[in-house]
C-alpha positions as CSV (number, residue, x, y, z in Angstrom):
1,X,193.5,175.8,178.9
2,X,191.9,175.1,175.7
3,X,193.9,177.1,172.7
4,X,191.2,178.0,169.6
5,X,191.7,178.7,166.2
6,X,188.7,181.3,164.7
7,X,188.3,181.8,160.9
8,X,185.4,182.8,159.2
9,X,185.2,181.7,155.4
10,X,183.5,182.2,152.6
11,X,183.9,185.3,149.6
12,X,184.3,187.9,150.2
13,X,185.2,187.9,153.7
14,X,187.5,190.9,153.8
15,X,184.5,193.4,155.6
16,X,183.9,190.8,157.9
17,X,183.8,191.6,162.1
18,X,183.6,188.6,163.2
19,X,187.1,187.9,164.0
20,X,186.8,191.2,166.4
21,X,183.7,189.9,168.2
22,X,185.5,187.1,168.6
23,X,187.9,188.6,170.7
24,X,185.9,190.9,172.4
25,X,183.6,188.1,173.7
26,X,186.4,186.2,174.7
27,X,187.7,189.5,176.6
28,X,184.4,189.4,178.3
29,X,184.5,186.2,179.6
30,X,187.7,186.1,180.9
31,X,186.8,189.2,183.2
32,X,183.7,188.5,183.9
33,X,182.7,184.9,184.0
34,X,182.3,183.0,187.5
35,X,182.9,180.1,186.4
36,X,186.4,181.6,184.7
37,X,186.2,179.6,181.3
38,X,189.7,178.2,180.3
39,X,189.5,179.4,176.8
40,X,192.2,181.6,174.9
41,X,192.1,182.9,171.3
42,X,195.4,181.6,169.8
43,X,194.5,182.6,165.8
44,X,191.9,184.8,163.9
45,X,191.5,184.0,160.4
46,X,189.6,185.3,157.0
47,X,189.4,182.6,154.7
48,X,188.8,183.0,151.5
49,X,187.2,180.0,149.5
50,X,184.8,179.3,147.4
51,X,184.4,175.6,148.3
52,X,183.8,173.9,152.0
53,X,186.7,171.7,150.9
54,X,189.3,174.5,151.3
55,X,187.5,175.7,154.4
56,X,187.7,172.5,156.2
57,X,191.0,172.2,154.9
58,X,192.4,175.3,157.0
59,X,190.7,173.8,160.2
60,X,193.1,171.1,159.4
61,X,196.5,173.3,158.3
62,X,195.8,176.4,160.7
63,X,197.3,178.3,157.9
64,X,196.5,180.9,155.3
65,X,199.2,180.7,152.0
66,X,197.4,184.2,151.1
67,X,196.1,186.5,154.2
68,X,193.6,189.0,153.1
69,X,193.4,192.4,153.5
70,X,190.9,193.3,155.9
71,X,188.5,196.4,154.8
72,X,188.9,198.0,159.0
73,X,192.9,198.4,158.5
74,X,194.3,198.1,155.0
75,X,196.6,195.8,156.2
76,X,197.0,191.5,156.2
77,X,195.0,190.0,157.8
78,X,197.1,188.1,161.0
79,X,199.7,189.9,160.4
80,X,201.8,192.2,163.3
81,X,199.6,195.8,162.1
82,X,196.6,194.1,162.2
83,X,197.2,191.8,165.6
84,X,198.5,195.1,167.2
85,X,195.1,197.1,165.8
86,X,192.6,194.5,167.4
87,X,195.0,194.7,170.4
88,X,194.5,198.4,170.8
89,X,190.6,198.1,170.2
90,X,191.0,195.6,172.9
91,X,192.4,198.0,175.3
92,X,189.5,200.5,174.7
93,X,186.6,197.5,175.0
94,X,187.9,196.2,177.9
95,X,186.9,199.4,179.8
96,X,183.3,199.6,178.4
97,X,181.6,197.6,180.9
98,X,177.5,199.2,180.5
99,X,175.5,199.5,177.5
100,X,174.7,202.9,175.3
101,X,171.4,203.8,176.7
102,X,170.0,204.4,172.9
103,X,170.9,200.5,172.5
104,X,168.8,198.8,175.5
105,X,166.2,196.9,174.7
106,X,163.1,198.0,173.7
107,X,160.8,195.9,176.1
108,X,162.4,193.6,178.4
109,X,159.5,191.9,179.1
110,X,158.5,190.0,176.2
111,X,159.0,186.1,175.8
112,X,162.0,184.8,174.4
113,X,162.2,182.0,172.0
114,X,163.9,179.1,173.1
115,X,167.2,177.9,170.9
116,X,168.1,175.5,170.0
117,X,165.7,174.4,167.4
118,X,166.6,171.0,168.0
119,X,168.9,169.3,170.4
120,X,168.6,165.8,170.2
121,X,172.4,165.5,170.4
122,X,174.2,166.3,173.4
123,X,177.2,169.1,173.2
124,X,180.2,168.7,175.4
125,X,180.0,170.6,178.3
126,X,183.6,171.9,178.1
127,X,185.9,173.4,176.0
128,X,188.7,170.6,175.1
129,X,192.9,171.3,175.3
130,X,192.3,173.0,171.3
131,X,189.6,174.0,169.5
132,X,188.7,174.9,165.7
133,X,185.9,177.8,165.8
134,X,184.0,178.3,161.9
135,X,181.9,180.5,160.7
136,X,180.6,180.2,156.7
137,X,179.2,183.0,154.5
138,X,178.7,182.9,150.8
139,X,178.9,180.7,148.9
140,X,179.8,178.1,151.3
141,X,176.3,177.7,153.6
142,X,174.4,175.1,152.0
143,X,177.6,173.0,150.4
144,X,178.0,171.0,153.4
145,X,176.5,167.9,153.6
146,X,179.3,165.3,155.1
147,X,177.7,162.6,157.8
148,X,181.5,162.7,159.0
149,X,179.8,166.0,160.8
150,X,177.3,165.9,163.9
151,X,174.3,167.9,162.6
152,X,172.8,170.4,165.5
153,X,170.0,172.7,165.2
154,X,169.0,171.2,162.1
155,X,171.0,172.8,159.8
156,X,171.6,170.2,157.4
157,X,167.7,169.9,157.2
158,X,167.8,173.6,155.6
159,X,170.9,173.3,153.9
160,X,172.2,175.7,155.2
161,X,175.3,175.4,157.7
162,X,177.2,179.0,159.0
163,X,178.4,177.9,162.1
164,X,181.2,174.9,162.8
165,X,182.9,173.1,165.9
166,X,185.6,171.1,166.5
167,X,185.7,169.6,170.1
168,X,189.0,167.8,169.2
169,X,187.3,164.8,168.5
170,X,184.8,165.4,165.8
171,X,183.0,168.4,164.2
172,X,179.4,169.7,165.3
173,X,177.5,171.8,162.7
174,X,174.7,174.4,163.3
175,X,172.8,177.5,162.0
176,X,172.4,180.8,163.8
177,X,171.0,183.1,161.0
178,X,167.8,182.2,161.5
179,X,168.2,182.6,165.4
180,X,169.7,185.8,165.2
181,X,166.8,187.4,163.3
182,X,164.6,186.1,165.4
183,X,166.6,187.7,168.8
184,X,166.6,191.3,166.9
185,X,162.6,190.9,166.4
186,X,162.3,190.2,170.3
187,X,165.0,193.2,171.0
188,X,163.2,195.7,169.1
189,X,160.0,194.6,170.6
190,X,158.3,191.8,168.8
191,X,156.8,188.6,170.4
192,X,158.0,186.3,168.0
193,X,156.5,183.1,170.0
194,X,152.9,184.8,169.8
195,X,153.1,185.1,166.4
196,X,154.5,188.0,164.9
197,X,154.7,188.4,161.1
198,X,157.9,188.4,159.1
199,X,158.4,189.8,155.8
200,X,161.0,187.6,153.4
201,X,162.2,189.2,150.3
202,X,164.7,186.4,148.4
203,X,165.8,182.9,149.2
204,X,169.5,181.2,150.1
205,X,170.7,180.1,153.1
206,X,170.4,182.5,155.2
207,X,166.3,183.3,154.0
208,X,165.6,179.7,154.7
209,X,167.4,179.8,157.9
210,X,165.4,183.0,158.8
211,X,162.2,180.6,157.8
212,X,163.1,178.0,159.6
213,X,164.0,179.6,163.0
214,X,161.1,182.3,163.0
215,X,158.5,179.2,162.0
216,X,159.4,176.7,164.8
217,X,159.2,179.9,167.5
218,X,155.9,180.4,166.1
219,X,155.6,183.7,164.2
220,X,154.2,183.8,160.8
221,X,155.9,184.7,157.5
222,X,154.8,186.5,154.4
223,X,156.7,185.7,151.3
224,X,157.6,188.5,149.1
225,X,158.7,188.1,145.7
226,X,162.5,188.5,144.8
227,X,165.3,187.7,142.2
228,X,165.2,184.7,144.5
229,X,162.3,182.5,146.3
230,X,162.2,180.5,149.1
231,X,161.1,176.6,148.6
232,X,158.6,174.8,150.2
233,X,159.7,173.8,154.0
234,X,159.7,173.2,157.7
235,X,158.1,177.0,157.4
236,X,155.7,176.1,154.8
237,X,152.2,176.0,157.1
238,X,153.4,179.1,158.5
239,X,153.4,181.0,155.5
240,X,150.6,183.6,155.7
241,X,148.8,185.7,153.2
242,X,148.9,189.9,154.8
243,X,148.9,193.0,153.8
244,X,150.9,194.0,157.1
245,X,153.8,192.9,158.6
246,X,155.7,193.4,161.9
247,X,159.4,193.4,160.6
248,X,160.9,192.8,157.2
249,X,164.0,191.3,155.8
250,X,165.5,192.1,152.5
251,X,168.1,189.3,151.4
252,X,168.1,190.5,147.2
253,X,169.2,193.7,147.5
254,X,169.4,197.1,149.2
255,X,166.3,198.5,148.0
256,X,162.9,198.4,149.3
257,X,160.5,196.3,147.5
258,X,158.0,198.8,146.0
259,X,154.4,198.6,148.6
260,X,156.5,198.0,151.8
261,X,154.5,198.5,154.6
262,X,156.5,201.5,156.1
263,X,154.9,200.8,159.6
264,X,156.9,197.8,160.2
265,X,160.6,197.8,161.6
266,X,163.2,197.0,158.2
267,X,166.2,195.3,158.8
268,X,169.2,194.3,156.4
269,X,171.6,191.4,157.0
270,X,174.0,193.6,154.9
271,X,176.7,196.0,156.7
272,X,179.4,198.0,155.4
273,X,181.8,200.6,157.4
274,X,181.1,203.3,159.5
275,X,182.4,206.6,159.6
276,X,181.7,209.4,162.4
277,X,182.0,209.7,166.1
278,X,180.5,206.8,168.7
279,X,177.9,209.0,168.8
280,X,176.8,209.5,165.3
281,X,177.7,205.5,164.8
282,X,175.1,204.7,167.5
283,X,172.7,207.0,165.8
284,X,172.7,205.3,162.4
285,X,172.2,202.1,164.6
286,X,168.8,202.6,165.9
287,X,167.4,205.0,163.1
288,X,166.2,203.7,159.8
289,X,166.7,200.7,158.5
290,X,168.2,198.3,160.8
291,X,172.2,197.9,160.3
292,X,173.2,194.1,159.3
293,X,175.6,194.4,162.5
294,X,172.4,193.6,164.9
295,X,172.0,190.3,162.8
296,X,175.4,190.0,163.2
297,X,175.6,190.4,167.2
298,X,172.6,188.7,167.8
299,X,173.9,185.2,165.3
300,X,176.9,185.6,167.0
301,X,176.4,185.4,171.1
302,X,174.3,182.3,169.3
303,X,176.8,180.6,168.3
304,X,178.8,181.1,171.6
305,X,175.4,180.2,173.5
306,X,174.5,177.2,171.1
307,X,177.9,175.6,170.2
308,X,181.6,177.1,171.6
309,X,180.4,178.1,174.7
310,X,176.7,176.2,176.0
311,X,178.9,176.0,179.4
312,X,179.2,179.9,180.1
313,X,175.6,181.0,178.7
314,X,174.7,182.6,182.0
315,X,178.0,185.4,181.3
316,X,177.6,186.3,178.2
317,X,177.3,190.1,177.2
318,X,173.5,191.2,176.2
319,X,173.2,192.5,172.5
320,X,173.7,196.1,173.7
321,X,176.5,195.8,175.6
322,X,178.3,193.4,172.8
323,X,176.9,196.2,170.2
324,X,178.5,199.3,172.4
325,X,181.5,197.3,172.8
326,X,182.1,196.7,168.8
327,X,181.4,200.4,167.8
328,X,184.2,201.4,170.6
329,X,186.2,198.8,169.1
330,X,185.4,199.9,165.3
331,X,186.0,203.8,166.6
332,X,189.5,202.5,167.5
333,X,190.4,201.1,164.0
334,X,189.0,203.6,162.2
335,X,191.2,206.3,163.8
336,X,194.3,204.2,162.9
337,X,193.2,203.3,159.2
């Protein structure tokens, strides 16, 4: 049975929901998976740390001195209210076993991209007796750069690194921002890989990431100018010069850029919480600008397909069943908070 250890670091971290689809993945696979993956969930963490020095350094300790207060309960994080809160979400996801019919995919037909970007290093194909699972959010994407670490999906080449690994014996690094954007495109109904045109507004990690990813699975990309611009790249010759766009991504701020092309489908890598009834939460899901929680879903059955888990790809949830399962899970918390 392999025991793993979860954190996601960065600041802030205290609105993250990452910890939950942890644990609602994990759920998933244990009763669902054929091949019955020996996997259990021994910690979630929020990490707070401005350098990847102190981030590391938990993977190491498996301790937090100062547990933060998570936005969802009020409460610790790790602590008995909150492990007993998740628990209770649990309870309720574990019955949800089919999608929300507003959240199936648009077009089930078009090709998918193929991830990982690069793979010339082989992943184990097995989850070891313990495991350290890390994912990095601001500031911490493009700060690290040790050769101690086995670069995957060329995330070093981007400088910019969200998703960690360790197998027991060494850690594996990757990116899945990039890759998630990419797998909303194709679930709202874009053929990325036929050359679809993205929108960028601002730079960082998680813009070049986006580049990167939507570049090498051979859509185009129209830069628009920000507080922040992207540099020259791997997406460089793929940089286009349009009036038009199929989707857009705003990583500056909340507000449109002024000239958007309202034709084209917005989405925000930003989320914050919901209030209302599953109903009314689905609702603000699929109408308007795109909620950062399908970047979120989609990067994160990435980094189970890409790095924890390449093993158990095959039974993994889809995006709309992982996305019904969260709000059910969110519904839960929010009527306890």
């Amino acid at each position: 049975m392999a025991e793993v250890y979860y954190g996601i670091a960065g600041n802030p971290v205290s609105h993250s929901i990452s910890p939950l689809l942890v644990s609602i993945v994990a759920q998933h696979l244990k009763q669902n998976s054929r091949s019955k993956p020996q996997l259990e969930i021994k910690s979630l963490n929020l990490i707070e740390a401005n350098s990847i020095q102190d981030a590391l350094a938990w993977g190491y300790a498996k301790t937090i001195p100062n547990p933060v207060n998570w936005d969802y309960t009020g409460a610790p994080f790790g602590k008995f209210r909150n492990r007993a809160l998740i628990q209770k979400a649990l309870e309720t996801t574990g019955k949800v076993v089919l999608e929300d019919q507003d959240l199936t995919m648009i077009d089930s037909s078009i090709k998918v991209a193929s991830f990982p970007l690069s793979s010339k290093v082989k992943l184990p194909t097995k989850a070891f007796r313990e495991e350290i699972w890390l994912n990095l959010t601001t500031p911490l994407k493009h700060q690290l750069t040790s050769q101690a670490v086995v670069d995957f999906n060329e995330s070093s080449l981007i400088e910019s690194v969200n998703v960690l690994r360790w197998d027991g014996h060494g850690w594996w690094s990757s990116n899945v921002d990039g890759c998630g954007v990419v797998r909303c495109a194709e679930f709202f109904g874009l053929d990325v890989t036929s050359g679809a045109i993205l929108a960028i507004v601002g730079g960082g990690g998680a813009a070049r990431s986006t580049a990167h990813a939507w570049a090498k699975s051979g859509g185009k990309i129209k830069i628009i100018s920000g507080r922040r611009t992207i540099d020259d790249g791997p997406w460089s010759e793929s940089i286009i010069e349009s009036d038009s766009y199929d989707m857009m991504i705003n990583f500056d701020s909340e507000e449109l850029p002024k000239n958007f092309d309202d034709s084209a489908i917005i989405i925000s890598p930003r989320y914050e919480l919901m209030e209302g009834t599953i109903e009314q939460r689905i609702q603000k899901l699929v109408n308007g600008t795109l909620d950062g929680r399908w970047m979120l879903v989609a990067q994160h059955l990435e980094c189970w397909r890409q790095l924890w888990t390449p093993h158990c790809i095959d039974d993994l949830p889809s995006m709309a069943l992982l996305m019904t399962k969260l709000i059910h899970a969110e519904n839960v918390l929010a009527s306890y908070a």
